[in-house]
N, C-alpha and C positions, 0 to 999 in steps of 0.2 A: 504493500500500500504506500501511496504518495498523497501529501500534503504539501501543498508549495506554503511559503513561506503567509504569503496572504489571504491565508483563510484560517490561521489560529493566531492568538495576542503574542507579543514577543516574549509574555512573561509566562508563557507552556511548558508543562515541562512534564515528561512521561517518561519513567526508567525503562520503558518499552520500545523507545522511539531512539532516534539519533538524527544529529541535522544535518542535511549537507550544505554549503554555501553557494549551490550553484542552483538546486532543483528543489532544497526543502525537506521535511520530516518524511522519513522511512522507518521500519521496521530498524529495529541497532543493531542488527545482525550485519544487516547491508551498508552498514556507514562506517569507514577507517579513519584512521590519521594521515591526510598525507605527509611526508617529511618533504621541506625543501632542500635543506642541504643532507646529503647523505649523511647516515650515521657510522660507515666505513670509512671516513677521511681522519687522520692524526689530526690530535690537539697540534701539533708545530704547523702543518697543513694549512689548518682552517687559520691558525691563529697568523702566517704570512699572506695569506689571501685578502683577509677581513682588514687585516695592518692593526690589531687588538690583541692584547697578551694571552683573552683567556674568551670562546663561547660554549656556551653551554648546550648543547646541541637536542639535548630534552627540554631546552626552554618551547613555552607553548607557539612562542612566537616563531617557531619553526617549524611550523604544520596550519594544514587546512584540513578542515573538514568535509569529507567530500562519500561519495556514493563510490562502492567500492570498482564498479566498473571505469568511475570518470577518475578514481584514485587513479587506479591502475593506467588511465590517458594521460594523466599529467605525469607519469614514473618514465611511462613511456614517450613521449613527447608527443602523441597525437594531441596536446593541446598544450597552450600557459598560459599564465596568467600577467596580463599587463596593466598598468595605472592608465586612468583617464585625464587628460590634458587637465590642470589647472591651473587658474587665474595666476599669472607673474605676480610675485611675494605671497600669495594667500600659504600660509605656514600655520594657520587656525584649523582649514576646516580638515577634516578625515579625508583622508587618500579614498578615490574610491577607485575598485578593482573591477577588469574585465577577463574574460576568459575570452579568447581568441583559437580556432580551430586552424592548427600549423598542418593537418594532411587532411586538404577536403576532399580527396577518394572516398573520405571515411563519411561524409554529410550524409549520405542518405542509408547508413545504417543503423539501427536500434540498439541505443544503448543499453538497455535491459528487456528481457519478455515483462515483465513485469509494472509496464509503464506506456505509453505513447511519447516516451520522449528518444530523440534522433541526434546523435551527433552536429547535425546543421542547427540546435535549437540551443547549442552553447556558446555558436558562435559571437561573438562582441555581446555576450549575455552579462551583467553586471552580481555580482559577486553579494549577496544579502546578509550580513551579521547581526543577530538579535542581541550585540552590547559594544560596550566601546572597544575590545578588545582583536587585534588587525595582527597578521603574521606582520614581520619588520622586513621593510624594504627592502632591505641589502639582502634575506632570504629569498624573498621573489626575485630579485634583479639577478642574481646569485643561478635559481632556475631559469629563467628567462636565456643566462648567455649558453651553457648550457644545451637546451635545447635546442637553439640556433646552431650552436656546432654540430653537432650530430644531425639536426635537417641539413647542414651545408655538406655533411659526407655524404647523406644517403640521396637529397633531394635538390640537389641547388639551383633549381630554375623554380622552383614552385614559388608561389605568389608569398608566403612567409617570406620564406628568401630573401626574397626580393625586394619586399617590404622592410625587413630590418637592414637592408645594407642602402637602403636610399631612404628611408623617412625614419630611422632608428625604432618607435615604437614605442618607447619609452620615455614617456614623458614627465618624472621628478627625479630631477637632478639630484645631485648629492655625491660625495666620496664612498664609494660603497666599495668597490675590489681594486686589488692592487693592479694598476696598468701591464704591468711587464709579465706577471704570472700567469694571465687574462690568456697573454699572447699567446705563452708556450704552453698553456694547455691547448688553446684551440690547435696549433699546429701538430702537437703528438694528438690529436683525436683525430681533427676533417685534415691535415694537411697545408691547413691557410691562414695567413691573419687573420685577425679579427677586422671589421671598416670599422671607420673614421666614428659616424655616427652613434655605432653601438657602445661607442666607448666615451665621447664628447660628454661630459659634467657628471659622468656616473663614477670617473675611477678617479685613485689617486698616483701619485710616482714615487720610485723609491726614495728621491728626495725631498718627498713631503711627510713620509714614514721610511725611517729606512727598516730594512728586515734584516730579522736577526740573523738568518743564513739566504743561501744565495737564490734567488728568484728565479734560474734556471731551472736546477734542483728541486725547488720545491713543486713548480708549477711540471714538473715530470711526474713526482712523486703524486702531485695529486690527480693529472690528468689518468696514473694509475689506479688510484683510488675511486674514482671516477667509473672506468670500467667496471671494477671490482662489483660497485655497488651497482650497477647497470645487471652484471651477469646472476649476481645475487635474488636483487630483485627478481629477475626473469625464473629463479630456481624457486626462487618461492613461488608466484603465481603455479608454475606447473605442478608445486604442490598441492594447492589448493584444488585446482580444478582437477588433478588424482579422486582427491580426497572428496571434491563434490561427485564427480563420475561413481566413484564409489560406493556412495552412501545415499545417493539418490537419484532417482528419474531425470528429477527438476534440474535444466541447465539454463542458465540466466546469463551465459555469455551468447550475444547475438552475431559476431564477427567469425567467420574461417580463420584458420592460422595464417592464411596466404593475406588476408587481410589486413593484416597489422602493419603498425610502420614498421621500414626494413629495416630500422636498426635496433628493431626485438628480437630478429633471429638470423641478423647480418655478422656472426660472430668473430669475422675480420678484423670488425674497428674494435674490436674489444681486445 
């Protein structure tokens, strides 16, 4: 069962239920965490990326909550999540977030049996939270580059593409990842720098943080770590859906294997 967000009070609450931030109240079986930054990356990793001594990668503010099918789009990259343009200096109001569909092969399939909702129906869909509490930007921005690289190895004409390397996408600024690490991961993953735009007021340089060891090194180390958690990830899902195959009739993934983006079972770039 689905309840979107506009048809119970913000203040519901059902130990029965779980919310996703894109489609609304489910069944809690059907609702995960998503993680943004993986939880296989080193503390020295994350802490030269971020240019900060210490994150704490179980902070909440490193997950969304989401429908385990559209979890599983964001792990995979068939979707992320981006901010919506605002007002020059507005630093008041709440960031608000869009989910944007990066492989529209995938638009007209169903994202659950369990629903009438379709992949095309998350596209530039706006992101609902019932309090003040927001994953932190540098984690979304964090996914967001990410994903571009792995579209730019598997897909790099598609209209994503193409779109972050001429209009960036990203629209609030800030020092969020370190320039140089930025780099050598995109190139040990797709091969290529990172453009101009995807990087223009989001990062900072080693000499406006310098890191405590070398930015070559680390941005290898993590573009390894990177993988790790890619392939992991992918071992879990095939657990699960063992373990649903197994124990039940009922299959609630709507998509063929052949369907998925190709870098769920591209295992080259990994």
């Amino acid at each position: 069962m689905n309840i979107t967000p506009t048809q119970l009070p913000t203040s519901y609450i059902d130990s029965n239920q779980g919310y996703c931030h894109l489609t609304g109240f489910w069944d809690k079986g059907l609702v995960k965490a998503a993680h943004l930054v993986a939880k296989s990356l080193s503390t020295d990793e994350i802490s030269d990326l971020f240019g900060v001594e210490q994150i704490v990668l179980s902070d909440p503010r490193n997950g969304l909550s989401l429908h385990k099918n559209i979890e599983e789009g964001l792990d995979s990259g068939r979707i992320v999540i981006v901010p919506f343009p605002q007002d020059t200096g507005d630093t008041m109001t709440a960031t608000r977030w869009k989910c944007v569909l990066t492989d529209k092969s995938q638009k007209d399939n169903m994202i659950t049996q369990q629903s009438s909702w379709y992949w095309r129906d998350l596209d530039n869909r706006e992101l609902t939270f019932l309090n003040d509490n927001r994953p932190a930007r540098r984690y979304l921005y964090f996914r967001f580059i990410v994903t571009y690289i792995f579209r730019k190895k598997t897909d790099a004409e598609s209209d994503f593409v193409q779109n972050v390397e001429t209009k960036g996408l990203w629209a609030t600024p800030g020092p969020y990842l370190r320039n140089s690490m930025l780099n050598v991961l995109s190139r040990n993953i797709s091969g290529h720098e990172l453009p101009p735009p995807i990087l223009e007021g989001s990062t900072f340089t080693d000499e406006q943080y310098p890191p405590e060891r070398n930015p070559s090194l680390s941005g290898s180390l993590a573009a390894h770590g990177i993988r790790r958690a890619v392939i992991n990830s992918a071992k879990e899902r095939e657990h699960e859906d063992d373990t649903i195959d197994s124990g039940s009739d009922e299959d609630d993934s709507c998509s063929d294997e052949d369907d998925r983006p190709a870098f769920e079972h591209d295992f080259d770039i990994l």
